[in-house]
N, C-alpha and C positions, 0 to 999 in steps of 0.2 A: 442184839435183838433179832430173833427169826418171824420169818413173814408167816402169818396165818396161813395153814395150810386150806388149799380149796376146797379137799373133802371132808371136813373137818365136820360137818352137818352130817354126810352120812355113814360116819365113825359113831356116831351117835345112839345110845340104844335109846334115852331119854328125852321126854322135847322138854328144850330149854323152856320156861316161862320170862317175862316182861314185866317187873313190878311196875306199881302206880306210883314209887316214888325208891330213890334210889337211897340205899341203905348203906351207911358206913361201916368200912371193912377194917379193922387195925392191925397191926402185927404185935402180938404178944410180948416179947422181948424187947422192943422201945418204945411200946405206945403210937409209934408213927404212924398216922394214917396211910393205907396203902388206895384206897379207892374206895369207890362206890360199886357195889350190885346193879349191873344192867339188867341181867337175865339169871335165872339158875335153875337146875334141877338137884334133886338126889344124887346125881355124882361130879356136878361141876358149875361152875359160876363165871362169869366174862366180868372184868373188871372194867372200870373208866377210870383212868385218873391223870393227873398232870403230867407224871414224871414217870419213863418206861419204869416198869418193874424187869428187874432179870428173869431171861428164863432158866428152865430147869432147874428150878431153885426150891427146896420145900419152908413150907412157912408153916406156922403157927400162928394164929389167926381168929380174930373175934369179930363177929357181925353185932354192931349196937342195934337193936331191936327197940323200935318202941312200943308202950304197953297205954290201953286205956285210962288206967291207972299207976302212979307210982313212979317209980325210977326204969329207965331200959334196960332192957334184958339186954345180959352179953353171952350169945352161942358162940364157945371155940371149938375150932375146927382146928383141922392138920390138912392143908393142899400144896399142891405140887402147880408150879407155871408152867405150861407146855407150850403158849408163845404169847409173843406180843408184835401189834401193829401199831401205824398210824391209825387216831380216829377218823370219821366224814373229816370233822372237825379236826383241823391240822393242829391246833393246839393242848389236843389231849391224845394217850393211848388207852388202846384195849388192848389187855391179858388174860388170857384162858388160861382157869386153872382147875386141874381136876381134887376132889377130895379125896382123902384119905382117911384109911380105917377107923370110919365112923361108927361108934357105937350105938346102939339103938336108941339112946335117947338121942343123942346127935343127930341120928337121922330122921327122930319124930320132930323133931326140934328145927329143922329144914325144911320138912313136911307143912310144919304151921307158915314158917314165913312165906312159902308158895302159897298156901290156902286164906292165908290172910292178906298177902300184898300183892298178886298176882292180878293184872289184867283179865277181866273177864271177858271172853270172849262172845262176839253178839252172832244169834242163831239164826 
């Protein structure tokens, strides 16, 4: 496990978003749940979960989406771990992972879950 780098915020060309509720992540090839969506942008996402994920590792990757109606959406991705810590919370970690060669519906598709689950921010 490597420790979250400090400048890690302003490596950033993107600001992360906060959803209003954290969204499950799975890995493609077992179905294992990997985490929940803390925050993400268009090119990267911080994970929470119980158990470190490894880094530099690429995944294959589905966000279960829920829908007004019907059964959840599942958007796969392709991301990369660039690290992982301890949470506040000594019984969970977070993992930053950047995405990979996302296709333009993939990216529209990331676009909605920012614009539909995103904390709004007060003016």
């Amino acid at each position: 496990m490597s420790a979250k780098p400090q400048d890690i915020t302003e490596k950033r060309g993107l600001k992360r978003w906060h959803l209003i509720f954290y969204l499950r992540v799975f890995d493609q090839d077992t179905g294992k749940l990997l985490g929940y969506i803390v925050d993400i942008s268009t090119s990267g996402m911080m994970l929470i979960s119980d158990q470190p994920l490894p880094v530099h590792k690429e995944y294959c990757l589905y966000v279960d989406v829920p829908q007004e109606e019907g059964p959840r959406e599942r958007v796969f991705l392709k991301a990369l771990s660039l690290w992982s810590s301890k949470d506040v919370n000594p019984d969970f970690f977070d993992t930053g992972l950047r995405l990979l060669d996302l296709t333009m519906e993939q990216l529209y598709k990331v676009q909605l879950i920012i614009d539909d689950f995103k904390f709004h921010e007060q003016v």
